[in-house]
PDB file of the backbone (N, CA, C, O) and the ligand in Angstrom, with CONECT records:
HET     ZN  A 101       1
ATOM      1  N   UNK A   1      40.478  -3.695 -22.991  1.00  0.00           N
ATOM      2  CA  UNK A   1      41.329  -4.636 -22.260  1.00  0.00           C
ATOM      3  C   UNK A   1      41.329  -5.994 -22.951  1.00  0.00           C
ATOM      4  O   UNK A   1      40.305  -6.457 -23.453  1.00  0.00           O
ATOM      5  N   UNK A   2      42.466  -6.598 -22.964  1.00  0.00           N
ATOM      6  CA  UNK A   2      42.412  -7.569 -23.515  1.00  0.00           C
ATOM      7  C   UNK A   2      42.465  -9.085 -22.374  1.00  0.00           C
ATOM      8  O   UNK A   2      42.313 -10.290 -22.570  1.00  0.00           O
ATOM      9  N   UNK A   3      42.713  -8.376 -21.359  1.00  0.00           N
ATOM     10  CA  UNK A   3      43.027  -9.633 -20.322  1.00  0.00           C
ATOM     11  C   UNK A   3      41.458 -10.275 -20.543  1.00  0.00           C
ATOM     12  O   UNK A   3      40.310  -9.965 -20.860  1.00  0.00           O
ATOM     13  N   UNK A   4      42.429 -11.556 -20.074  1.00  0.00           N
ATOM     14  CA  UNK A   4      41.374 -12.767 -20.521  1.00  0.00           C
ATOM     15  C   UNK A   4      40.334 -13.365 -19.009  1.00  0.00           C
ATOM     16  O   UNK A   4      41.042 -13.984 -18.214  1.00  0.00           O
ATOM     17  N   UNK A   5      39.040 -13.262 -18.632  1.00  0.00           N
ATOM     18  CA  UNK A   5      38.559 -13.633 -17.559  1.00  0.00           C
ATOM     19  C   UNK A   5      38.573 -14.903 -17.825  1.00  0.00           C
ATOM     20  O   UNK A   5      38.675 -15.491 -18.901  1.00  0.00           O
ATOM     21  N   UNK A   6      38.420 -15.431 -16.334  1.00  0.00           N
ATOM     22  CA  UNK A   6      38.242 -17.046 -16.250  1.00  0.00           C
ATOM     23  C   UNK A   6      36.834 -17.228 -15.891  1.00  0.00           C
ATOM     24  O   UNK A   6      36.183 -16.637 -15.029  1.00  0.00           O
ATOM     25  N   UNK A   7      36.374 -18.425 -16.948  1.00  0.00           N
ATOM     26  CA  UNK A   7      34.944 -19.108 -17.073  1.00  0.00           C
ATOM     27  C   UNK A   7      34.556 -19.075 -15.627  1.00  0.00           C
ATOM     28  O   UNK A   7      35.369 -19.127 -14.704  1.00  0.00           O
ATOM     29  N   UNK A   8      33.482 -18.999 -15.516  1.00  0.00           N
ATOM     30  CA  UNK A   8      32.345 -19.580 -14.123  1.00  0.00           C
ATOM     31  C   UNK A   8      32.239 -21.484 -14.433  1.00  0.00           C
ATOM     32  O   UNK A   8      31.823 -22.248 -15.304  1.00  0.00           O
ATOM     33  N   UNK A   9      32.843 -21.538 -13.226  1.00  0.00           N
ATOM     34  CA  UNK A   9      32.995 -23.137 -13.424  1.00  0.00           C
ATOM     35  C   UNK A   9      31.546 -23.407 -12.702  1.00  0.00           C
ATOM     36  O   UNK A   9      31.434 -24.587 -12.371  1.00  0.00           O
ATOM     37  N   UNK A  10      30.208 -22.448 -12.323  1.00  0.00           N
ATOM     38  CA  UNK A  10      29.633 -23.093 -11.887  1.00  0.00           C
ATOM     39  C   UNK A  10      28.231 -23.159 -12.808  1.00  0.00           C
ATOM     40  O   UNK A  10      27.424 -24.034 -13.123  1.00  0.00           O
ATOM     41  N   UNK A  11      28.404 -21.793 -13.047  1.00  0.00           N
ATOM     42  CA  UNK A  11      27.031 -21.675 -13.849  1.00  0.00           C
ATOM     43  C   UNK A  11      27.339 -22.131 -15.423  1.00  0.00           C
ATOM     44  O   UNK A  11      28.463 -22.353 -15.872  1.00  0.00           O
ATOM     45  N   UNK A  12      26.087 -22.219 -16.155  1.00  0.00           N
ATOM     46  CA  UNK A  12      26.572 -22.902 -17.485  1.00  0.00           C
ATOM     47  C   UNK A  12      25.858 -21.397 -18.324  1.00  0.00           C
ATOM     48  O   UNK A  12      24.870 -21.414 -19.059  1.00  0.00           O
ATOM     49  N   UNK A  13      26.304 -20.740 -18.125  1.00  0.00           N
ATOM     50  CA  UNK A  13      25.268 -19.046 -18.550  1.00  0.00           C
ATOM     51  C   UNK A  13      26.678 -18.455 -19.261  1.00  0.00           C
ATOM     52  O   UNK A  13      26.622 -17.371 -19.842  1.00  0.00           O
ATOM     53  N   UNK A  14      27.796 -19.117 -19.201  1.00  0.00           N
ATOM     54  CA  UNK A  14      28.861 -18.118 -20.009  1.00  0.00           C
ATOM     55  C   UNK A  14      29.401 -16.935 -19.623  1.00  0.00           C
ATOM     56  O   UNK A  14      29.910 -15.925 -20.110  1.00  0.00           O
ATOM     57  N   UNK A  15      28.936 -17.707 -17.940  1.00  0.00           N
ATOM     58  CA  UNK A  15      29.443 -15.923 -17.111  1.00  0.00           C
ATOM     59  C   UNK A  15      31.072 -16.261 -16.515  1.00  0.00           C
ATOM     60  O   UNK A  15      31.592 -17.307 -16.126  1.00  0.00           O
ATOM     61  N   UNK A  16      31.600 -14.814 -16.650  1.00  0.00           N
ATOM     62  CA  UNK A  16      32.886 -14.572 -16.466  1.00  0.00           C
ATOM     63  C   UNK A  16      32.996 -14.164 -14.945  1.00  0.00           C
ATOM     64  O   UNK A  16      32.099 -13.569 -14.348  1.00  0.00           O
ATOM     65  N   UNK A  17      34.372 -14.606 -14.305  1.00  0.00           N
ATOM     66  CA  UNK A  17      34.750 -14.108 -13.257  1.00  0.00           C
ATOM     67  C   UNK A  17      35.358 -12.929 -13.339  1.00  0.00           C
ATOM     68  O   UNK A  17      36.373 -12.830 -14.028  1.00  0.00           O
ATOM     69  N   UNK A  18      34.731 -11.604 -12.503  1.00  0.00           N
ATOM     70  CA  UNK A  18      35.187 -10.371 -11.955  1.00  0.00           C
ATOM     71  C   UNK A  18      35.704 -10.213 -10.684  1.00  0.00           C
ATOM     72  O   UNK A  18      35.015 -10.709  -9.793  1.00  0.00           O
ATOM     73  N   UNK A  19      37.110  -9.452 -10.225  1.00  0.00           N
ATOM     74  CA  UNK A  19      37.584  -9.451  -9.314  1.00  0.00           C
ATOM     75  C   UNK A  19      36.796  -8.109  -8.541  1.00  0.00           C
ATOM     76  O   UNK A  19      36.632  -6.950  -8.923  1.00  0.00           O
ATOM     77  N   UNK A  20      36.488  -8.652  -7.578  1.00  0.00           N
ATOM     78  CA  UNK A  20      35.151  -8.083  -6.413  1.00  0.00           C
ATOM     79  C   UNK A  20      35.821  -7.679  -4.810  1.00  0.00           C
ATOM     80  O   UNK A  20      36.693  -8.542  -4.708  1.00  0.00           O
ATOM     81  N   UNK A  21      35.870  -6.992  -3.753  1.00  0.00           N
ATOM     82  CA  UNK A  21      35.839  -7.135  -2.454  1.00  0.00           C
ATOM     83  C   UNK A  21      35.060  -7.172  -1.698  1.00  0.00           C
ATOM     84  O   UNK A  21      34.396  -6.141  -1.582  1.00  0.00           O
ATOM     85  N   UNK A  22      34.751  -8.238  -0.875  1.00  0.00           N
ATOM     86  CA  UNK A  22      33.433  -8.306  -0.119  1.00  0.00           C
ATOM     87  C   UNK A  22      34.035  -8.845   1.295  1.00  0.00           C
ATOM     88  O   UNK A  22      35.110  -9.431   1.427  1.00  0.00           O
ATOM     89  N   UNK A  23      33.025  -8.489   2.415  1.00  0.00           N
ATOM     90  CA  UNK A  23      33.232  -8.774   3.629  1.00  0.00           C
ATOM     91  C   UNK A  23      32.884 -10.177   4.093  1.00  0.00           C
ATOM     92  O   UNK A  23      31.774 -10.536   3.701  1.00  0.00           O
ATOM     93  N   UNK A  24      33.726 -11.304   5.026  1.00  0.00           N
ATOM     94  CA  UNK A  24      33.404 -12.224   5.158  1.00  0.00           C
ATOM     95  C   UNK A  24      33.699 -12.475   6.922  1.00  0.00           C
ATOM     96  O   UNK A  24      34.596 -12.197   7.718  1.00  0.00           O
ATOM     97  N   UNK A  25      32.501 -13.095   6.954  1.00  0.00           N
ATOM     98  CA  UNK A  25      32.063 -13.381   8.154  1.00  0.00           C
ATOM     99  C   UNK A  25      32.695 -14.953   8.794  1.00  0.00           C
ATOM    100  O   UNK A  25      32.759 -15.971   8.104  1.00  0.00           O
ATOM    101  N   UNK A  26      32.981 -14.896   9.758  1.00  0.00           N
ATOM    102  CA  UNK A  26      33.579 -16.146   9.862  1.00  0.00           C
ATOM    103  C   UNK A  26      32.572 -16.586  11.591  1.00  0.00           C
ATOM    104  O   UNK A  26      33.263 -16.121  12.497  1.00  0.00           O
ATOM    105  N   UNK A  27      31.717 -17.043  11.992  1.00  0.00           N
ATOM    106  CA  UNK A  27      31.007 -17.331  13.100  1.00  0.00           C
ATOM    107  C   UNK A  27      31.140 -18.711  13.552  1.00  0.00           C
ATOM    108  O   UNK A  27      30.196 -19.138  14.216  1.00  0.00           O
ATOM    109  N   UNK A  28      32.192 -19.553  13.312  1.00  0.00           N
ATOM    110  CA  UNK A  28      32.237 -20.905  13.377  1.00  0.00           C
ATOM    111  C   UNK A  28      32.992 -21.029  15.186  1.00  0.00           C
ATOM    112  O   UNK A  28      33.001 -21.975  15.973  1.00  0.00           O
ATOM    113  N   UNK A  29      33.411 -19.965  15.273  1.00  0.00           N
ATOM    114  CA  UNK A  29      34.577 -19.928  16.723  1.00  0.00           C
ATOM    115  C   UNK A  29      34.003 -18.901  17.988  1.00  0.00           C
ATOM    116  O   UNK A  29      33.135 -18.029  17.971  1.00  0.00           O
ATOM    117  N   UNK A  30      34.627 -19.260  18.763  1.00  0.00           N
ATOM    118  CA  UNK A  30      33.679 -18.221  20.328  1.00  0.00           C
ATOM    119  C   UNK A  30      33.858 -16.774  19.831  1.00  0.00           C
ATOM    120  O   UNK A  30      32.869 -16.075  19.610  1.00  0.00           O
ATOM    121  N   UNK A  31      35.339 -16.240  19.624  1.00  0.00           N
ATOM    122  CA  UNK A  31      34.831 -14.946  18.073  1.00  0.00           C
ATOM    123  C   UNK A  31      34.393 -14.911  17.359  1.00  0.00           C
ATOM    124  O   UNK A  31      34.397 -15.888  16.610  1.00  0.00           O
ATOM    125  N   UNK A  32      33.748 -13.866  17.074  1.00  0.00           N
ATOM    126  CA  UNK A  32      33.210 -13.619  15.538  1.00  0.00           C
ATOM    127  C   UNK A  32      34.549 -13.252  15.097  1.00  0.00           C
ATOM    128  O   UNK A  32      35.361 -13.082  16.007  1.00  0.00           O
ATOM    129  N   UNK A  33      34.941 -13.101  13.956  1.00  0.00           N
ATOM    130  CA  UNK A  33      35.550 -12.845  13.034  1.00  0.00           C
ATOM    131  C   UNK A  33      35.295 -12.232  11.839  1.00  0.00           C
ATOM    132  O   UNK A  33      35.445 -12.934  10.839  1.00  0.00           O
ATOM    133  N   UNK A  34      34.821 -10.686  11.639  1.00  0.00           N
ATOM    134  CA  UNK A  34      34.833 -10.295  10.090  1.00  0.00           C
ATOM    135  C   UNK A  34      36.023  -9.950   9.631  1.00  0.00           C
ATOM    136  O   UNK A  34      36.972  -9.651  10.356  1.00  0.00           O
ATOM    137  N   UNK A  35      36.040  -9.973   8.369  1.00  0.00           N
ATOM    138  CA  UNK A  35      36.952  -9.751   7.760  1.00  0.00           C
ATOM    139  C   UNK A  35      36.596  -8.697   6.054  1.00  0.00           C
ATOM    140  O   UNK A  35      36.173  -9.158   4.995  1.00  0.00           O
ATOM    141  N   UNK A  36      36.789  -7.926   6.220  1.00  0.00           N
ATOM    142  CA  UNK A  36      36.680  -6.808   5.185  1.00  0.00           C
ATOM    143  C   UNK A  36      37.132  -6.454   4.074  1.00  0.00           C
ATOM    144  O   UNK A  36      36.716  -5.304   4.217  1.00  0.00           O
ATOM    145  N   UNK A  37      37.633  -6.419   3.056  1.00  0.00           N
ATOM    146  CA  UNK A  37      38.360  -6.331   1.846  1.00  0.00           C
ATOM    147  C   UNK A  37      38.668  -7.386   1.247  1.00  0.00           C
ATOM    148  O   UNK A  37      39.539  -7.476   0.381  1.00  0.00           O
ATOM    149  N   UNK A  38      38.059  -8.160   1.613  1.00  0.00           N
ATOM    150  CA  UNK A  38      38.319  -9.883   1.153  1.00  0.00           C
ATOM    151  C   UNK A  38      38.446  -9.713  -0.253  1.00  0.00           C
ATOM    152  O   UNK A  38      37.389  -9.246  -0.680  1.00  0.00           O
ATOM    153  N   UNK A  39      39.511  -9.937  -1.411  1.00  0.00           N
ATOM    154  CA  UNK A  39      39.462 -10.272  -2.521  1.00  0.00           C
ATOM    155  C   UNK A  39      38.898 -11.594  -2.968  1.00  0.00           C
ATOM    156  O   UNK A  39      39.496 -12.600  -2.586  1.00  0.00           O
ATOM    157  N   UNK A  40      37.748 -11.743  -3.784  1.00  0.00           N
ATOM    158  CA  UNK A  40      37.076 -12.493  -4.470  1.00  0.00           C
ATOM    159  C   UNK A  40      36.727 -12.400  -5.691  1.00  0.00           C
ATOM    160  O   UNK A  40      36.635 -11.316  -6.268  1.00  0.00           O
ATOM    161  N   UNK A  41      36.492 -13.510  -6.225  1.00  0.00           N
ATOM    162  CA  UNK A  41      36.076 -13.182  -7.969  1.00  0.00           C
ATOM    163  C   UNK A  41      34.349 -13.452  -7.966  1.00  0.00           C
ATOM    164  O   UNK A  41      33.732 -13.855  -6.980  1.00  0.00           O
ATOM    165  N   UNK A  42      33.927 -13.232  -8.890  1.00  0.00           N
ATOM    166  CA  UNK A  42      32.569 -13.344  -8.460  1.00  0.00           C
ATOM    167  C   UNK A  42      31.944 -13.394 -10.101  1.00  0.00           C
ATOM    168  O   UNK A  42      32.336 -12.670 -11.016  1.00  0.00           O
ATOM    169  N   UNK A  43      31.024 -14.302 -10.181  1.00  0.00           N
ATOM    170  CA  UNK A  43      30.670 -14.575 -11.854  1.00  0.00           C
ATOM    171  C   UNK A  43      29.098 -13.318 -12.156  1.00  0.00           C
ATOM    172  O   UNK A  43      27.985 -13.186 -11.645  1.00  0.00           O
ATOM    173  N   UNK A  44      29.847 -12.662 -13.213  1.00  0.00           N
ATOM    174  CA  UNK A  44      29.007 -11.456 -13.513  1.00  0.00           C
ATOM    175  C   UNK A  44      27.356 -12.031 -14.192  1.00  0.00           C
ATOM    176  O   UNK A  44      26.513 -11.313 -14.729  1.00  0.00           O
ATOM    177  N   UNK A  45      27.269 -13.642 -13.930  1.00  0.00           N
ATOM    178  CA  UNK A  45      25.991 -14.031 -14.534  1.00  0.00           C
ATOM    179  C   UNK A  45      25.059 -15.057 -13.457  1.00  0.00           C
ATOM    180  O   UNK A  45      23.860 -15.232 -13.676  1.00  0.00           O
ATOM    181  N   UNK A  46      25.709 -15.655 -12.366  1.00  0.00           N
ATOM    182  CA  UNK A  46      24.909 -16.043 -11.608  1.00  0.00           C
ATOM    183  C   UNK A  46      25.480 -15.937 -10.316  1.00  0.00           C
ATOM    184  O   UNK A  46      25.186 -16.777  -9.465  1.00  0.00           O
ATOM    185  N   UNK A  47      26.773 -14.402  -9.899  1.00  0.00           N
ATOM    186  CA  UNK A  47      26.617 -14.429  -8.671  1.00  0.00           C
ATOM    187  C   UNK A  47      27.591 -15.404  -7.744  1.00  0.00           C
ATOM    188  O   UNK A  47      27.900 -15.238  -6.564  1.00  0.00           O
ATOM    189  N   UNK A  48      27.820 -16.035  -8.277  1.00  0.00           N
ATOM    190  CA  UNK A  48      28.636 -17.318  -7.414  1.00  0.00           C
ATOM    191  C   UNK A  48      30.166 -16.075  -7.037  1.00  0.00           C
ATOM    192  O   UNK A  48      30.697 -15.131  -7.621  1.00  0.00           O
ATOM    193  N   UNK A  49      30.318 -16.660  -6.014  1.00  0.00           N
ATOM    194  CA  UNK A  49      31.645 -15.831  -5.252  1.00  0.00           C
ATOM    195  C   UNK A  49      32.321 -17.113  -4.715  1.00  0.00           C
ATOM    196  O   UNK A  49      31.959 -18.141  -4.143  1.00  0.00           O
ATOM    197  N   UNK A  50      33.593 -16.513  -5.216  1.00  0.00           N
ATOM    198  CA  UNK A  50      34.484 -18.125  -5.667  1.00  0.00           C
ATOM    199  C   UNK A  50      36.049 -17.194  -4.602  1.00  0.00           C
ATOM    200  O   UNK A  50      36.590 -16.093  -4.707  1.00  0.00           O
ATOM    201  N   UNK A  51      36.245 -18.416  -3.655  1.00  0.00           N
ATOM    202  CA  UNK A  51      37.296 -17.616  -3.087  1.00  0.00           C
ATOM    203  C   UNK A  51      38.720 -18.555  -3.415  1.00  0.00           C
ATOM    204  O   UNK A  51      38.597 -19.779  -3.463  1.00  0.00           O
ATOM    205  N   UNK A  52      39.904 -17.998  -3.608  1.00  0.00           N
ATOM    206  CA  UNK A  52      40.673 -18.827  -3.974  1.00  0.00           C
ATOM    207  C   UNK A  52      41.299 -19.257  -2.844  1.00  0.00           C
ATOM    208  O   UNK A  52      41.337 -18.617  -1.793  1.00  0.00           O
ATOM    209  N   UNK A  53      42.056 -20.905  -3.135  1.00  0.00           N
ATOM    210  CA  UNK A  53      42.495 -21.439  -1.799  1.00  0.00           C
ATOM    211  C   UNK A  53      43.585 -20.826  -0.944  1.00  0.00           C
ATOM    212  O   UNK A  53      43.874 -21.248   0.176  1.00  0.00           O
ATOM    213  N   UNK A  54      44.370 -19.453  -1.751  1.00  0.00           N
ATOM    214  CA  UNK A  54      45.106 -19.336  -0.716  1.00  0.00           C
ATOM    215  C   UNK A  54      43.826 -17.857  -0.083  1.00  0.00           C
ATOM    216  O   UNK A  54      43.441 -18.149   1.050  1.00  0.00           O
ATOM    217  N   UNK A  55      43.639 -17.452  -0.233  1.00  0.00           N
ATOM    218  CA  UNK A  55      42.386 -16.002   0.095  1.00  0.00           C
ATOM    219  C   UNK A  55      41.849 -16.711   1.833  1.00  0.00           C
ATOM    220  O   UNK A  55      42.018 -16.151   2.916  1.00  0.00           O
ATOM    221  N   UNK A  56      41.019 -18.427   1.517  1.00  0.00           N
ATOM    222  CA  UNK A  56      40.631 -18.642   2.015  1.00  0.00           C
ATOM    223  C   UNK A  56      41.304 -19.142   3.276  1.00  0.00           C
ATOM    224  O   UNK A  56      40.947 -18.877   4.423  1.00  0.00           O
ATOM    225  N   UNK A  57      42.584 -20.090   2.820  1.00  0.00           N
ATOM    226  CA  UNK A  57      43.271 -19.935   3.743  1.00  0.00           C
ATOM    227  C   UNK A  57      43.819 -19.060   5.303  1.00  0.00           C
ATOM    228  O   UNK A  57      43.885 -19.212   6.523  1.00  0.00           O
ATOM    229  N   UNK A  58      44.185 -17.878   3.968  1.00  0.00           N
ATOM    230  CA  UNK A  58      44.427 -16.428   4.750  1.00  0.00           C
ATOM    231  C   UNK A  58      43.302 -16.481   5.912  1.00  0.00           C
ATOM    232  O   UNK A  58      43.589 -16.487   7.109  1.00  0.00           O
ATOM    233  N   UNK A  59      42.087 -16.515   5.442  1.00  0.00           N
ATOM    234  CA  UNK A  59      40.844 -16.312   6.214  1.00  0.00           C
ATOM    235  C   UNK A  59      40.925 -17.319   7.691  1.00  0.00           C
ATOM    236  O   UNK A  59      40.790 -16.954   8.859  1.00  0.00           O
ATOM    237  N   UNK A  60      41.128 -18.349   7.280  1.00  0.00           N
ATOM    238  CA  UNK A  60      41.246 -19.560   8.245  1.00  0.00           C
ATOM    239  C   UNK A  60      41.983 -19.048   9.418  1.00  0.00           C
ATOM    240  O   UNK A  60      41.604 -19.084  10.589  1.00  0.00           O
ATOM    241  N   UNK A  61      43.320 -18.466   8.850  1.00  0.00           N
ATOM    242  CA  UNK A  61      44.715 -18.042   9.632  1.00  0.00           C
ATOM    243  C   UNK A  61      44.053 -16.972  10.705  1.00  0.00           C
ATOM    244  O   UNK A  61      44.171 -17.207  11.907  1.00  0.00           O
ATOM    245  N   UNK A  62      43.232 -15.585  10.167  1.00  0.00           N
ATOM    246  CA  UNK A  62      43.096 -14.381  10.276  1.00  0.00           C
ATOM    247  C   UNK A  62      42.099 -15.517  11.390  1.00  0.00           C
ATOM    248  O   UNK A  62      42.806 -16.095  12.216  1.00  0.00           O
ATOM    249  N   UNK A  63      40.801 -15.805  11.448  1.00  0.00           N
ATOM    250  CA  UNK A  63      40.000 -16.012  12.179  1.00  0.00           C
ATOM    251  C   UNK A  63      41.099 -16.745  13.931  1.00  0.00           C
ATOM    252  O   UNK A  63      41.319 -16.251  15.037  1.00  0.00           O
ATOM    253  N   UNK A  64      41.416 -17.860  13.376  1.00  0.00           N
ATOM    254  CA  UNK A  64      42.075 -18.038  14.266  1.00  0.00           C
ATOM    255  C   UNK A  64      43.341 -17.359  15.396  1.00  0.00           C
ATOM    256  O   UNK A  64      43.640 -17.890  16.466  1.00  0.00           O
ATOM    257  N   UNK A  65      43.924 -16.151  14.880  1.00  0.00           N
ATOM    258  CA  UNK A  65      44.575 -15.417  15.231  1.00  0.00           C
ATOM    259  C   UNK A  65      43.892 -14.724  16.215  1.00  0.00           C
ATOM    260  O   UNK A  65      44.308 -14.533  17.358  1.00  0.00           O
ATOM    261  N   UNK A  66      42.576 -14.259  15.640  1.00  0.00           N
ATOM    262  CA  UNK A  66      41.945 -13.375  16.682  1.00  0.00           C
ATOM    263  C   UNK A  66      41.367 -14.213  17.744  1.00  0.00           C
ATOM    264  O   UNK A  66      40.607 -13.733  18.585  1.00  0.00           O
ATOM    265  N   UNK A  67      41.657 -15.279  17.731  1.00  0.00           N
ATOM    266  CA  UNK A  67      40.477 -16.049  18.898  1.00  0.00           C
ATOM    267  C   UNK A  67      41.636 -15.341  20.191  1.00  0.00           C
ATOM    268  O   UNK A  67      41.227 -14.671  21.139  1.00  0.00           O
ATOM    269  N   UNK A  68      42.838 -15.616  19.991  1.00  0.00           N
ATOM    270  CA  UNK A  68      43.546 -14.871  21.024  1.00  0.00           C
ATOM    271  C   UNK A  68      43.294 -13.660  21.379  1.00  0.00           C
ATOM    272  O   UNK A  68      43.583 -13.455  22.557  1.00  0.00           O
ATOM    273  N   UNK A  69      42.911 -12.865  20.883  1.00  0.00           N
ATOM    274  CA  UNK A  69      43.165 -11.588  21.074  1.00  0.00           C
ATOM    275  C   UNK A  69      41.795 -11.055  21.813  1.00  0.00           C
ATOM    276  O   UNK A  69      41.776  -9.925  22.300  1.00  0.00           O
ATOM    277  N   UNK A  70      40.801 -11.807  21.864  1.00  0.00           N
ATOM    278  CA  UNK A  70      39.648 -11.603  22.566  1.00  0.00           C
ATOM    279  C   UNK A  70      38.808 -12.657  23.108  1.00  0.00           C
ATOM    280  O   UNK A  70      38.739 -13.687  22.437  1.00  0.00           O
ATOM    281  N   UNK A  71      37.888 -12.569  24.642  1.00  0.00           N
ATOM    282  CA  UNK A  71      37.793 -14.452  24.538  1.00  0.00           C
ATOM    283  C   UNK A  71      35.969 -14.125  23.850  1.00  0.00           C
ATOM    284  O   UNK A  71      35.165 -15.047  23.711  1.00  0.00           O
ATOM    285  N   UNK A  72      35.750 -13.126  23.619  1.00  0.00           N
ATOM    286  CA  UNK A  72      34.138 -13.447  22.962  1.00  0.00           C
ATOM    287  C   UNK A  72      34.053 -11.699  22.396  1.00  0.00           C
ATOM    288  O   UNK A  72      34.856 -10.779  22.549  1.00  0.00           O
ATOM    289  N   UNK A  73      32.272 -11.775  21.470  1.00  0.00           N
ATOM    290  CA  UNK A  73      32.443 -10.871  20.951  1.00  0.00           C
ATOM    291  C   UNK A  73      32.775 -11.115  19.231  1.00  0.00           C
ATOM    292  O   UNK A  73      32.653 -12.160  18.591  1.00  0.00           O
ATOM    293  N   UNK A  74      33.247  -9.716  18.739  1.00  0.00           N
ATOM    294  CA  UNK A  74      33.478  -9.900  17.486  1.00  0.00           C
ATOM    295  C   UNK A  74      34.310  -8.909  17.371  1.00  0.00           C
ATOM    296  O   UNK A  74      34.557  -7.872  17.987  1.00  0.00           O
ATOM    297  N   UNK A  75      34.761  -9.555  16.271  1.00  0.00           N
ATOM    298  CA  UNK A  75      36.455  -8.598  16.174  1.00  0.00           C
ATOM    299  C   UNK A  75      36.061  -8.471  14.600  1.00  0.00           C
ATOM    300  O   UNK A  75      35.567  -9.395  13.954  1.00  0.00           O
ATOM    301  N   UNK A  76      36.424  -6.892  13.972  1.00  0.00           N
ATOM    302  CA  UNK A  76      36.589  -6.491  12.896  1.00  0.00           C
ATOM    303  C   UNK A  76      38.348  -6.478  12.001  1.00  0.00           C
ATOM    304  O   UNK A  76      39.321  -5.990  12.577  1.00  0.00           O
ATOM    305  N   UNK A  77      38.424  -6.922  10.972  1.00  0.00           N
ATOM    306  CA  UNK A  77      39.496  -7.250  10.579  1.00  0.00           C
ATOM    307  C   UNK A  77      39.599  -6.724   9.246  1.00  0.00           C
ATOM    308  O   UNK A  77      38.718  -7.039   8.447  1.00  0.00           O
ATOM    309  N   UNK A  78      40.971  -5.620   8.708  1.00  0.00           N
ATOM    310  CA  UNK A  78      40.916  -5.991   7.113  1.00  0.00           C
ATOM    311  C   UNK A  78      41.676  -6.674   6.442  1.00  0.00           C
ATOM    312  O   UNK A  78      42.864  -6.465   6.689  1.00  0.00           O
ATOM    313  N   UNK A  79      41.459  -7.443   5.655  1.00  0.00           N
ATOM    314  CA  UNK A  79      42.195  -8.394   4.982  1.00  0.00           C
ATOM    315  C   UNK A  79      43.174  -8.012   4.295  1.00  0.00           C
ATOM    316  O   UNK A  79      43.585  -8.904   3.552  1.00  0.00           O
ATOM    317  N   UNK A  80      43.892  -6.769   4.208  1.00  0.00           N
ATOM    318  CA  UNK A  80      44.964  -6.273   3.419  1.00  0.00           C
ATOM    319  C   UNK A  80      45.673  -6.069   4.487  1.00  0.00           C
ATOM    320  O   UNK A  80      46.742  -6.654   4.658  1.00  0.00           O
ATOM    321  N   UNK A  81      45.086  -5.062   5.502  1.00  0.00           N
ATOM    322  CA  UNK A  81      46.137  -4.248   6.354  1.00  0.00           C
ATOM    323  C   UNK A  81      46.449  -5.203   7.641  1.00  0.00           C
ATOM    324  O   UNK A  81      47.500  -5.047   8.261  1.00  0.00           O
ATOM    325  N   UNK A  82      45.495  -6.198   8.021  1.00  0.00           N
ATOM    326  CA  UNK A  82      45.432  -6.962   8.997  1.00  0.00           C
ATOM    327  C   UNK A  82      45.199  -6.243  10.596  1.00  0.00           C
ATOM    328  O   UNK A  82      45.554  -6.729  11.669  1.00  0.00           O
ATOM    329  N   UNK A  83      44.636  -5.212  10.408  1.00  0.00           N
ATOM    330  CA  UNK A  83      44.507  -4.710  11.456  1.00  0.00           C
ATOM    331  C   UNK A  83      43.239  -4.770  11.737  1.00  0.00           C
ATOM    332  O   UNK A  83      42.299  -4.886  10.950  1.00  0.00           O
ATOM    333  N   UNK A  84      43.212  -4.613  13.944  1.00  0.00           N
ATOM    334  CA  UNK A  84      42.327  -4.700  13.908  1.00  0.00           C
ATOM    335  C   UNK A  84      41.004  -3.709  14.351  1.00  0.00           C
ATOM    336  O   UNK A  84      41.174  -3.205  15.462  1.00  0.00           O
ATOM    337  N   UNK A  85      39.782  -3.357  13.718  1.00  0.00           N
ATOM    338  CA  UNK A  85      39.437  -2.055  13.847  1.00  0.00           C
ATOM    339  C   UNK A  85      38.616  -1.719  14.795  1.00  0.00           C
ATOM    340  O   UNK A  85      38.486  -0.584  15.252  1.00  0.00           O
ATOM    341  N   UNK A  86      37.828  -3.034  15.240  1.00  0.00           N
ATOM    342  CA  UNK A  86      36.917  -2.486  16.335  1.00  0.00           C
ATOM    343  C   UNK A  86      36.999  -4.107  16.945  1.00  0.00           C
ATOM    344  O   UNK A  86      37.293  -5.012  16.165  1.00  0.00           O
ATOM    345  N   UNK A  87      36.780  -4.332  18.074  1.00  0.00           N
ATOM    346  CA  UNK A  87      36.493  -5.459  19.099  1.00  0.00           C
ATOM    347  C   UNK A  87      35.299  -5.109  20.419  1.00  0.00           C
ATOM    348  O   UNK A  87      35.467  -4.116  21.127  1.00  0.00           O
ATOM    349  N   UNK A  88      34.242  -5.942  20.607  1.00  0.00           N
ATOM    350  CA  UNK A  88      33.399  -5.925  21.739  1.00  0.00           C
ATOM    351  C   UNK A  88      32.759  -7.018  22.262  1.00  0.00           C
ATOM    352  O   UNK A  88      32.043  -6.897  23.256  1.00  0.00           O
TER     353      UNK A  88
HETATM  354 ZN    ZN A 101      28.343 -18.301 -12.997  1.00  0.00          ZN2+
END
């Protein structure tokens, strides 16, 4: 492959960003909010998981959406399909 990764702006180790999916938790609101398939890049040398501003955004949106949809508890979410998979 020739595509070109983008530097780890955090670590100084020369590590590259890999595109990763990981689950993100959002506990800041009377829902919980996970969220599942989260696309992230993540530096293959120290680990740092770097979310981009619109990803995170999305996240912001998704958390807040569900505060409606349940008044407590935690709501499971995937970040592609937007559905939602389990609530209690
Ligand atoms: Zn790094």
């Amino acid at each position: 492959m020739n595509e070109k990764r983008p530097q780890c702006a955090v670590c100084n180790l020369g590590g590259h960003l890999v595109d990763e999916l990981i689950t993100e938790t959002d506990d800041t609101r009377a829902v919980i909010v996970v969220v599942r398939q989260v696309p992230t890049q993540v530096c293959d040398r120290c680990g740092t998981t770097t979310l981009t501003d619109e990803v995170a955004e999305e996240l912001a949106r998704l958390a807040d959406a569900q505060q409606g949809n349940a008044v407590s508890g935690t709501v499971v979410v995937d970040f592609d399909q937007r559905q939602i998979a389990a609530a209690g």
